[in-house]
C-alpha positions in Angstrom: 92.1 74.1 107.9 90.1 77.2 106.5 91.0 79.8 104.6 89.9 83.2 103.9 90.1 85.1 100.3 91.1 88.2 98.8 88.9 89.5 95.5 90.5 91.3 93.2 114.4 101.6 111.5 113.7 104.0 112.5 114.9 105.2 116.0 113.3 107.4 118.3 112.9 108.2 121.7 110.0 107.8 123.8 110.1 111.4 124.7 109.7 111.9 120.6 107.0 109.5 120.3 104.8 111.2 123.3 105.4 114.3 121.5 104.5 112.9 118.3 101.6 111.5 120.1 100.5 114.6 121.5 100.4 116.7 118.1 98.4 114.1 116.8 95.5 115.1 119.5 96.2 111.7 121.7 96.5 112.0 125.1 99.9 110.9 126.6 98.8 110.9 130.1 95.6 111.4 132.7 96.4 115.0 133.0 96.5 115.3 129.2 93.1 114.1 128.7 91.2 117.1 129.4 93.5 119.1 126.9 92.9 116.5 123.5 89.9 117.9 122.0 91.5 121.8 121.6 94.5 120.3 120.5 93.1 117.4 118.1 93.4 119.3 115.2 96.5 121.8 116.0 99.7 121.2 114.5 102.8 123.2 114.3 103.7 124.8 111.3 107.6 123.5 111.1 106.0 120.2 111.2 104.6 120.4 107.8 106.3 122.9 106.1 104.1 126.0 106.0 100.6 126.3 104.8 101.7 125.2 101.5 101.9 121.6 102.8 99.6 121.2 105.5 98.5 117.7 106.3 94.9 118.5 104.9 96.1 120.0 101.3 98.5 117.0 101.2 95.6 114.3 101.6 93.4 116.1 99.2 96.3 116.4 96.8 97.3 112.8 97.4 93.0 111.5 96.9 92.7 113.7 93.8 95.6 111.7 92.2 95.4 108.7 93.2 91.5 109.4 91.5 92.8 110.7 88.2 95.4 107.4 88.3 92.5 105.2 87.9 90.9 106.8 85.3 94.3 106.4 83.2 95.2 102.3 82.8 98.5 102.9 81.8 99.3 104.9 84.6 97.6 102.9 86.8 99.4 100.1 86.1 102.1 101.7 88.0 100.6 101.9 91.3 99.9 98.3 90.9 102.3 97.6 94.1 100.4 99.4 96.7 97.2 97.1 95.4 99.4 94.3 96.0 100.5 95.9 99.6 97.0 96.4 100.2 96.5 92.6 99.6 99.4 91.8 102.3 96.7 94.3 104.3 94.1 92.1 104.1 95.6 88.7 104.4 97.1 90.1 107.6 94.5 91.0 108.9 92.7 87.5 108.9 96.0 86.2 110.5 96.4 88.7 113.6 91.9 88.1 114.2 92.7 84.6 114.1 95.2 84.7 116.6 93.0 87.0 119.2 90.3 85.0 118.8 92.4 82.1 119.9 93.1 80.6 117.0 96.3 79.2 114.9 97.6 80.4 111.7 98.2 77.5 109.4 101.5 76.7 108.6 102.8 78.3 104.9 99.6 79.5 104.2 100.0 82.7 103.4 99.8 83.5 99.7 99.8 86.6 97.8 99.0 87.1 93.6 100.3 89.4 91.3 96.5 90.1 90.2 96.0 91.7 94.2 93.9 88.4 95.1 95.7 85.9 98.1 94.8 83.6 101.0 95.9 82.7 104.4 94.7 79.4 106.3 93.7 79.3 109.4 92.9 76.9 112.3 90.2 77.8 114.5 89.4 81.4 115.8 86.0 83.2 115.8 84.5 82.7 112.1 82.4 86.3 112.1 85.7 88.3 113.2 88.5 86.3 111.2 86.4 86.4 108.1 85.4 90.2 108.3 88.9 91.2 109.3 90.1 91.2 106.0 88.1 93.6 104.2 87.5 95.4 107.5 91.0 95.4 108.5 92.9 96.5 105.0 90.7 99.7 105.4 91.5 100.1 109.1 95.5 99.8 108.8 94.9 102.9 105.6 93.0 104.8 108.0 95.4 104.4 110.9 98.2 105.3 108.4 96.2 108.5 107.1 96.2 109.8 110.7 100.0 109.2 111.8 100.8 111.0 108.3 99.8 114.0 109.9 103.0 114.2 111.3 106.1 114.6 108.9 108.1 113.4 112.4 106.2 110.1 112.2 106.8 108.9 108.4 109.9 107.2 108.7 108.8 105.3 111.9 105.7 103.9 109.9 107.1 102.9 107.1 109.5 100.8 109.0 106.3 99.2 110.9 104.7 98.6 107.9 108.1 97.1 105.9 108.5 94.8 108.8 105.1 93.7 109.3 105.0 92.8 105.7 107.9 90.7 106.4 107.5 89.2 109.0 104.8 87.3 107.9 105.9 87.0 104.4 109.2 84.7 105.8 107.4 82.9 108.6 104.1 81.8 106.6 104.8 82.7 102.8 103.8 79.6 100.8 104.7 80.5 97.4 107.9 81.8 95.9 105.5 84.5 94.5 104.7 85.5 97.5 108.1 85.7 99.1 109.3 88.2 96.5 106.5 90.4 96.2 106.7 90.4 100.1 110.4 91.0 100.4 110.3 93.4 97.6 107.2 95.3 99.1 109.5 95.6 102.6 113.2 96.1 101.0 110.9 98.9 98.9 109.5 100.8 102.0 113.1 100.0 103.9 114.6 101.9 100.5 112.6 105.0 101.6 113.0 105.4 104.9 116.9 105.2 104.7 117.1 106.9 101.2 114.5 109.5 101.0 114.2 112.9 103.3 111.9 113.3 105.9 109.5 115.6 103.6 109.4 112.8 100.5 108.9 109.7 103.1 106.0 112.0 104.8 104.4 112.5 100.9 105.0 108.7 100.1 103.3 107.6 103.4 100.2 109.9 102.8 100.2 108.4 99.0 100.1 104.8 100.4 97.4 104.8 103.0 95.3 107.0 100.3 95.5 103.9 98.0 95.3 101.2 101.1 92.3 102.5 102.1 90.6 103.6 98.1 91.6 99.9 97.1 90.2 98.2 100.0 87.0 100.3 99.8 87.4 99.2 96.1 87.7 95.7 96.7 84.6 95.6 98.6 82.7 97.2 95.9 84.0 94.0 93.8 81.7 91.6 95.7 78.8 92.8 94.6 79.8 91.7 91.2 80.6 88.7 89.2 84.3 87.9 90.2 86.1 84.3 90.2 86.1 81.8 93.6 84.6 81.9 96.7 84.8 85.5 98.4 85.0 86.3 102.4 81.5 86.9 102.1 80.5 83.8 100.3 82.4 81.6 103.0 80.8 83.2 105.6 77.2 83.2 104.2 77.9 78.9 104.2 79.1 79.2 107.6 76.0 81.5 108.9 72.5 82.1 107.7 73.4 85.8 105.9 73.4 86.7 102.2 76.9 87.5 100.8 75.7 90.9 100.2 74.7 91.7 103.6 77.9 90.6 104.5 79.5 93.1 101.6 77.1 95.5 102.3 78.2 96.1 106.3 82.5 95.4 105.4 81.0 98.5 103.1 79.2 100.9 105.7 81.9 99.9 108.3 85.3 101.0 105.9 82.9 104.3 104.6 82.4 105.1 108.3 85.8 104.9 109.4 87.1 106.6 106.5 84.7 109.5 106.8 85.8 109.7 110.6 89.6 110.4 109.3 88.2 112.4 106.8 86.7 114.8 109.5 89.2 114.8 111.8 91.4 116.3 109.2 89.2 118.5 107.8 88.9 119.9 111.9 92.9 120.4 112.0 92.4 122.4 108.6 89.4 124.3 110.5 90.8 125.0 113.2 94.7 126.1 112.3 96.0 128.6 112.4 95.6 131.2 109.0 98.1 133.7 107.7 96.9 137.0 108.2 96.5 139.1 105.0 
């Protein structure tokens, strides 16, 4: 059995979806296509409130402070449980790239620490992708969050995606009581906001959390190049293949700053291109 390391309801109709789809700037059908790049970055203004609250503003307000929260260890402390659901990120990412790459997820293997480090066994699957995903992956699940937060319509639904991916695995292969209640907690937490908050403060708290999924998995990349304790992703792989750990760090790196920077863009195109008061 291997394992890799970390370092460190809502319900809608399908017609709702497709049109949540569609202001996204994803086609929902073959006719559709030709109409996605005028209407990538266009979205209605009772869908986020005004100008005041446009996606874009909201991002840029959400980076600047979760920025200023890191610079402030007390504060900091407090957004401790997103690094924690960023860690659920990355150890579920191993598990889903070891299953598409045909291989098995070890039995009560999946375990999750309070200091944001965690493991998952696996048995078998493609070495390359199932030791990359994690790292790779974390940053990929922020980045897909940070583009469905674009839509106030679409917060409740992802929460509920993410609360129940989080447990899912957490009951079927937790293997420390640790891990069971940071798991549960993290789920019954985003479960809490989705039936207790309003649309507008689910939409703000979803656009908070893939900001610090994706800043703490870019950050926890940044940690391999550094002294740190154990073997990291990188390390097992560079026993398993002929390739420095930091190449290995290095690419996770390039890979997570490219995707980022592509979400990035895309929003900074909708900001472009909507819409402005005339004064």
């Amino acid at each position: 059995m291997k394992k890799t390391k970390t370092e460190t309801m809502m319900d809608f109709t399908s017609s709702d979806f497709a049109s949540e789809m569609a202001k996204l700037g994803l086609p929902t059908s073959p006719s559709s296509l030709t109409k996605t790049n005028s209407k990538l970055a266009e979205l209605p203004k009772s869908d986020t409130g005004g100008s005041a609250t446009s996606p874009f503003w909201v991002m840029v307000t959400m980076t600047i402070i979760t920025i200023v929260i890191s610079f402030l260890p007390l504060v900091n402390n407090l957004t401790h449980p997103f690094q924690i659901f960023a860690t659920f990120m990355h150890e579920i990412s191993h598990a889903i790239a070891t299953v598409i790459t045909g291989g098995s997820i070890a039995s009560h293997s999946l375990t999750v620490r309070w200091d944001g480090s965690g493991e998952v066994g696996h048995l078998g699957g493609w070495d390359f992708i199932v030791g990359s995903a994690g790292y790779v992956g974390s940053t990929l699940f922020g980045c897909l969050m940070m583009l469905l937060a674009k839509s106030r319509k679409l917060a409740k639904p992802v929460l509920t995606a993410a609360g129940l991916l989080v447990l899912g695995f957490t009951l079927v292969y937790g293997a420390t009581f640790g891990t069971y209640v940071m798991g549960i907690v993290a789920a019954a937490s985003l479960f809490a906001v989705v039936g207790l908050a309003s649309k507008r403060a689910a939409y703000y708290f979803l656009s908070f959390m893939s900001v610090q999924t994706v800043l703490n998995a870019v950050y926890d990349i940044k940690v391999l190049f550094g002294p740190h304790i154990g073997d990291s992703d990188a390390e097992i792989l560079a026993k398993i293949y002929p390739i420095a750990p930091f190449i290995w760090s290095t690419a996770w790196l390039l890979i997570s700053t490219g995707m980022l920077a592509f979400v990035l863009i895309n929003y900074y195109k909708m900001f472009k291109n909507a819409p402005q008061p005339k004064i």
